[in-house]
N, C-alpha and C positions, 0 to 999 in steps of 0.2 A: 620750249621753255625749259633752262635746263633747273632742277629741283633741288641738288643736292646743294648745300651752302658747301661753305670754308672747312665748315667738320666732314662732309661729308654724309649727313645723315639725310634722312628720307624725311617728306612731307608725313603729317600723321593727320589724317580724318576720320572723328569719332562719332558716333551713332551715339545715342545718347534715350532715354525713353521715360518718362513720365510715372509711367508703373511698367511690372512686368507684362507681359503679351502686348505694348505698344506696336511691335513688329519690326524692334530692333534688328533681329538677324537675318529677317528676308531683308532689311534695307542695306544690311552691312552686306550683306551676299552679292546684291543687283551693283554697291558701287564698286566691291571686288572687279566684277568682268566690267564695268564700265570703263573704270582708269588702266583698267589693262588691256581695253581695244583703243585708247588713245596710244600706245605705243610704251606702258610707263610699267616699270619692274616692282608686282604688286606682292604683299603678304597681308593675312589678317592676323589680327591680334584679339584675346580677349584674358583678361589677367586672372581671372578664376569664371569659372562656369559652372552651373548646378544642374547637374541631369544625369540620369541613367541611358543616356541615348551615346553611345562611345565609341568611337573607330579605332582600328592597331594601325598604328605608324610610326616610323620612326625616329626613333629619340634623338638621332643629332642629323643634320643632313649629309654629315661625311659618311653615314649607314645607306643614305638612298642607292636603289639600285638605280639602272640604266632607264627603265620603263616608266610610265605615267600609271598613278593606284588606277584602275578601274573602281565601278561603282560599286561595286561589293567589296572592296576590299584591297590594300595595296600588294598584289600578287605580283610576285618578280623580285619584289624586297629584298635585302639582304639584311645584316648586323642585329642589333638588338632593339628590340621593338617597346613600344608605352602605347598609352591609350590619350584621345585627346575627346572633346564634346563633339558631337557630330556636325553642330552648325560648324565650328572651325574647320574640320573637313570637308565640307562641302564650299565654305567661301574659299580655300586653298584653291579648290579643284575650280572654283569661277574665276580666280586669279590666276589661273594658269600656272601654278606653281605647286613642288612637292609638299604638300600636309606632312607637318612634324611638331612635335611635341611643344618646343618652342610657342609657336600658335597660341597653345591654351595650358599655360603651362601649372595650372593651377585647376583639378576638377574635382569636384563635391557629389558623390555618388549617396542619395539619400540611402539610408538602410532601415530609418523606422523616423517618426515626426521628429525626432529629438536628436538623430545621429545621422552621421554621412562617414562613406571613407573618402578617407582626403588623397588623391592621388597629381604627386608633385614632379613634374615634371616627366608623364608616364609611367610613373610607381607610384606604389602605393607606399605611403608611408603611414606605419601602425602609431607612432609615439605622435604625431601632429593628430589621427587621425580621434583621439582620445583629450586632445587639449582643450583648453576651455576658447568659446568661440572669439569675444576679444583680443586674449593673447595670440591665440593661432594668427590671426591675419596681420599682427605684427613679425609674426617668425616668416609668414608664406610671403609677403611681400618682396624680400632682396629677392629671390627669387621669382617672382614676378616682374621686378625693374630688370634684372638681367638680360633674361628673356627680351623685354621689350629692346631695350638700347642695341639689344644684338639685331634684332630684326629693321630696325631703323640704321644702323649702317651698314646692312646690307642689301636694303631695299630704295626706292624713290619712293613710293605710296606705302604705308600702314593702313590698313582702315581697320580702326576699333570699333570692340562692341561694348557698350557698357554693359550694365545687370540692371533688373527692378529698376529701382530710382536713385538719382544722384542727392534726389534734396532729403534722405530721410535724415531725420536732424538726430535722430536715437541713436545712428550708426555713423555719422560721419565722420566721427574722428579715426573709425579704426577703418570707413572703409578704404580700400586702394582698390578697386575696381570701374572706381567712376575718376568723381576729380580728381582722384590723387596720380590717378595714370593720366588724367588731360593736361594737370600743372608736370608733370612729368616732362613733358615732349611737346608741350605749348599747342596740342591737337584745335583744329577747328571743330567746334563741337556741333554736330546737329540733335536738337532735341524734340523726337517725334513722338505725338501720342494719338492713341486708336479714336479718333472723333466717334465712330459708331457706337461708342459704349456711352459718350455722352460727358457732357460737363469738359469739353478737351480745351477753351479757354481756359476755362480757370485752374486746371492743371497745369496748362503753361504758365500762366502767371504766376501762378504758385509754387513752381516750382523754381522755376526766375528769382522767385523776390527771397527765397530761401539759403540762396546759394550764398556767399562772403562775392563783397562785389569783383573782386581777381580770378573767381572764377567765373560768377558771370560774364565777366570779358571775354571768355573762350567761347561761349556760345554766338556763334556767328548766323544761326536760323531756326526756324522751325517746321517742322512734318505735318501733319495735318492725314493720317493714315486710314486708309478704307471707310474713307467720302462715299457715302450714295444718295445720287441727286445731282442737284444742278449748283455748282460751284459758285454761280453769282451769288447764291443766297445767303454765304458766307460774308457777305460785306454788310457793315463794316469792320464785321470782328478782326479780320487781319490786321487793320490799319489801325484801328484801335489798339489791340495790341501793341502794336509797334510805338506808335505812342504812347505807353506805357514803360517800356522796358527798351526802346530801342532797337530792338529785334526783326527780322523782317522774316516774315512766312515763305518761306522757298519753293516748297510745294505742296499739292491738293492731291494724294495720289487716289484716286477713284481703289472703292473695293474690287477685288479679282482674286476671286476665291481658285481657279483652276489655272494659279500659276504652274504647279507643277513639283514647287521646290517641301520636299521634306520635311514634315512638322519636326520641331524639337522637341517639345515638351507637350502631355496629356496627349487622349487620342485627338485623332484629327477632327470628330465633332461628333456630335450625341444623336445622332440621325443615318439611317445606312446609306449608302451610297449608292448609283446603278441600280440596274437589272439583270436578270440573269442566274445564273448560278450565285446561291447563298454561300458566302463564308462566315463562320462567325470567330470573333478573335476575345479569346476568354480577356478582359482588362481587369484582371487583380490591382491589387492599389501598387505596386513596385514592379511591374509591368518596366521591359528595359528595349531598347531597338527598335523602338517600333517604327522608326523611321525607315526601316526596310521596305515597311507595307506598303508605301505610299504609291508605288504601282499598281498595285492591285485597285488601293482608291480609284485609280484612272484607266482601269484596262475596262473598255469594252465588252459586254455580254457577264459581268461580275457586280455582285452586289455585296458590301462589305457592311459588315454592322459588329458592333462591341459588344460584347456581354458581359453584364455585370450579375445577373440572375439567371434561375433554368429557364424563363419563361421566354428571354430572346432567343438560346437554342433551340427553340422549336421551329421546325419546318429549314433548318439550317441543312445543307449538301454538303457541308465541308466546317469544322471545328478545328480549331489552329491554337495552340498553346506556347503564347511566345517567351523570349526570352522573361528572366525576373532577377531583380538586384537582391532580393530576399526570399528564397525558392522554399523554404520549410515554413515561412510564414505566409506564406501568397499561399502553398499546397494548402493549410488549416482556412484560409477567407474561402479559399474554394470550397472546401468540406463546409462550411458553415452558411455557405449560398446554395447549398443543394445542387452545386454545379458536377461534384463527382457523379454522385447518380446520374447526371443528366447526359454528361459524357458516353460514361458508362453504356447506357441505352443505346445511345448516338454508335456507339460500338459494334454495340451487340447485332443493331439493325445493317450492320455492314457497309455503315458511312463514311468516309475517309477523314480519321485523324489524323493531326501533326504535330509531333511539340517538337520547338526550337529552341537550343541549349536549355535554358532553365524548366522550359516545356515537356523537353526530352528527359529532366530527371525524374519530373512531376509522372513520366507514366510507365518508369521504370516502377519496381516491388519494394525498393526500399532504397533509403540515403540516410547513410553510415556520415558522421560528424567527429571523428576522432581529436579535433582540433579548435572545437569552438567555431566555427569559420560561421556556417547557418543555420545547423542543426540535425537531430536524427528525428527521423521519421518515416512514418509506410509509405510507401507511395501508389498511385493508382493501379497499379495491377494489370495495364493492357500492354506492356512489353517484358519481358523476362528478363529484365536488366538491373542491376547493384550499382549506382552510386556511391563515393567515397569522395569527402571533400579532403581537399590537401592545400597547404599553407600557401605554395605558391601557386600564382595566376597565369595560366598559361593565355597567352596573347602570341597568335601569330596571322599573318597572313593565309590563307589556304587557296590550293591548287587540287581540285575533287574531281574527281570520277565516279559517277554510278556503274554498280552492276551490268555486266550485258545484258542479264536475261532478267526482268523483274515483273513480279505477278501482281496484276490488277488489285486495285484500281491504280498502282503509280505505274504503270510498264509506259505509259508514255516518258519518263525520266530515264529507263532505261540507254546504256551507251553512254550518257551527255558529261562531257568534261566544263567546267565552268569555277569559277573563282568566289571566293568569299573572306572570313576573318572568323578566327575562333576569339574569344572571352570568356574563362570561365574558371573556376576553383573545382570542380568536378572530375573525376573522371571513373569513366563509367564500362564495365565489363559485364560480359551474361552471366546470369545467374547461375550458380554451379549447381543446384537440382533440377532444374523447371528444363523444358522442351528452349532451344537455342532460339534465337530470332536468326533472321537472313541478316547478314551481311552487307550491306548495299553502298556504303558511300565510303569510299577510302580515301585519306590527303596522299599529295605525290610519294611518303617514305611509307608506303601502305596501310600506315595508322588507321584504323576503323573508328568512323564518324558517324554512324549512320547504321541504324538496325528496323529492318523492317518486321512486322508478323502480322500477315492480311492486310485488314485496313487501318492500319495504327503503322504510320511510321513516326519514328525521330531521329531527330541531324544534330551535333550542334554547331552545325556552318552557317552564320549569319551570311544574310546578302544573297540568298540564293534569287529572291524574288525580284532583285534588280537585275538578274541575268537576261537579256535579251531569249537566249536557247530555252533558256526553263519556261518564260512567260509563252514562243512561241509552242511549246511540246505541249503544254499544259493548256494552256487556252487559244491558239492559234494567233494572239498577239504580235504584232512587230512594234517592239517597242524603239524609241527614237533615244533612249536614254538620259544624261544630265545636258549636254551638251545645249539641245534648243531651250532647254528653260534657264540658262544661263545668259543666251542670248535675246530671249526674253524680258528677263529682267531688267536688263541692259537698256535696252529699247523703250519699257515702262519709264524707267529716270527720267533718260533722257527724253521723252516728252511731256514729262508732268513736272521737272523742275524747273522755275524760270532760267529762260538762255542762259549762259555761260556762269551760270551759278555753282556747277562744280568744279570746272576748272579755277575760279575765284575761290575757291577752299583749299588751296594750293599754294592761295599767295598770302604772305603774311597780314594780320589785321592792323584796317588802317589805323 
């Protein structure tokens, strides 16, 4: 069937969600690789996104290098890089196509309840990032349609994600992330919400009868997400429905929690994971990347748990410090959870620490703020390193090597070449009195990444734990990487939405 009209442009199918964690992105993700194992040239779109979970990629695709990003990182890259939300990188990578900027060309990096940096189009921009939030989404918008119109004539399939909800009546005039991007490009809209939270009729209805009836019109079904139980029982609410608003219920997608695919947002759940060897992963409130972890959630012989308090770090084998959007105010919630001391201990007793970029400044001696960027402050005191934040953001691709020779407990990382992505305002040298740390992790122009001292190391190469090499050296793991859960997902659709219901989201409404 061929797609493109008279213009030229590409079908647009949009995800659409009732409230936020309906599971817009795992559904925008699953119909990524779906319409692009029917044979059709896929891109995802999302016109602004809120999350501190961020990949570097490149800002126009006449930058792409020759290679496909791997999962930590688009290594191989060339030109100049931006950052996009990580669900857009991940549905890129299930559409078979380059992740670029375009994608998500609008991202809101919280930096305290009241503030975000607004980074447009893979920069950041200071003067939007200060604006008041109404006017802002009238400035970020052209920019946002751009974007989109570019990727609909150069594509056959779009699939959009919205945000939160389309019906909040507060916001509708200034938002352009839901309808104003589906009246945009006339999208078939799907609008799925999480039934296990409860009440998910009446959120479709109500979010239905909210809408101005022109955009109702675009909504062509609805979702019904992480069902558990027996689907007959459901009757006769779908039909019901439908005679109400017209609508017809498309799919019943049962819960399945061990899809695979990368949480975006919060940790992955308030309960540890496995068995096995204890990790625990400090979750300060601006906590950034953590979608790295999401291997570990699934790797064999590891049990993963959050800490929010000293009291989870007890009996923990492994304390991890991850990345943070707000590193001198995440360093003070620590100080104030009694999490330093606990660390600390966790040290002293010769248990392997790890901070990753934000992690890594948090256990250097101090971080120097010459620029207002996040602040000065001491830092934990278990690596003999200076931080200095600087104006601009270095965002690259990385190609890493460890040390030959490296002393327990990491000597199993010892040798391993592997790939990742830097993000940070930081940068970080030994301290000029104190005993030096080891050396251990270089990008390919030798830059040092990575300092260890005993059992306290830090990196700031995100994506290390999606490396195949690292998960086997470290835990004996073979991991299978993005690949089957993409094909996964795929397979989930297409059996739980009625027959040829996605290909009819293709074809104009009747």
């Amino acid at each position: 069937m061929p797609l493109n009209d008279k213009k030229g442009r590409a079908r647009a199918v949009m995800v659409l969600g009732t409230t936020s964690g309906a599971g817009k992105s795992f559904l925008a993700t699953a119909l990524c690789r779906w319409y692009a194992r029917q044979g059709f040239k896929v891109a995802p779109y999302k016109a602004q996104n809120m999350s501190n979970n961020a990949r570097v990629v490149p800002v126009s695709p006449s930058t792409a290098g020759t290679q496909s990003p791997l999962r930590g990182g688009a290594a191989g890259l060339i030109g100049k890089m931006g950052e996009i939300g990580s669900a857009q990188y991940f549905q890129a990578l299930a559409a078979r196509c380059q992740p670029e900027v375009r994608m998500n060309p609008v991202l809101l990096k919280p930096e305290a309840d009241t503030a975000s940096q607004v980074v447009v189009l893979g920069e950041v921009d200071e003067a939007l990032s200060r604006a008041p939030w109404r006017e802002r989404s009238e400035l970020l918008w052209p920019h946002a349609r751009a974007a989109l119109h570019a990727l609909m004539e150069e594509n056959e399939v779009v699939v959009i994600e919205g945000a939160g909800s389309p019906a909040e009546i507060n916001l509708h005039a200034s938002d352009y992330v839901n309808m104003r991007t589906a009246r945009e490009v006339q999208a078939a809209c799907l609008l799925a919400t999480d039934i296990d939270r409860g009440g998910a009729f009446a959120h479709l209805y109500g979010t239905h009868q909210l809408l101005p009836p022109e955009e109702r019109a675009l909504i062509r079904g609805y979702v019904l997400n992480r069902f558990r139980g027996d689907a007959r029982l459901l009757a006769p609410g779908p039909e019901m429905l439908q005679q109400l608003t017209g609508v017809p219920t498309l799919a019943v997608l049962p819960m399945w929690r061990q899809h695979g695919l990368p949480e975006e947002d919060g940790v992955f759940d308030d309960h540890s994971t496995g068995q096995g060897l204890r990790i625990a992963i400090v979750a300060y409130p601006r906590l950034s990347n953590l979608d790295e972890f999401q291997p570990l959630r699934q790797a064999p012989g590891v049990q993963l748990v959050w800490a929010r308090d000293a009291r989870t770090l007890q009996g923990a084998d492994w304390i991890i410090l991850p990345g943070s959007k707000a590193v001198t105010a995440d360093l003070a919630w620590l100080r104030e959870q009694g999490l330093d001391a606990a660390i600390a201990a966790h040290a002293a007793a010769g248990k392997p620490v790890m901070g990753i970029c934000g992690g890594l400044q948090m256990l250097g001696e101090t971080l120097v703020d010459p620029h207002g960027i996040d602040g000065n402050a001491p830092g934990l005191g278990l690596l003999p390193l200076v931080t200095r934040f600087e104006r601009e953001k270095l965002l690259r691709p990385a190609r890493l090597s460890f040390a030959k020779t490296m002393p327990s407990p990491w000597s199993a990382l010892q040798g391993l070449d592997l790939e990742g992505y830097e993000i940070h305002h930081g940068r970080t040298v030994q301290h000029p009195s104190l005993d030096t740390a080891e050396e251990i992790l270089h990008e390919q122009d030798g830059s040092v990444v990575g300092w260890q001292q005993q059992n306290v190391l830090g990196l700031y190469a995100h994506g290390l734990f999606e490396q195949p090499a690292l998960l086997k050296a470290l835990f004996g793991v073979d991991a299978g990487g993005l690949e089957p859960v993409f094909e996964g997902l795929a397979d989930y659709v297409d059996r739980h939405f009625a027959p040829g219901a996605l290909m009819q989201l293709l074809e104009p409404s009747a």
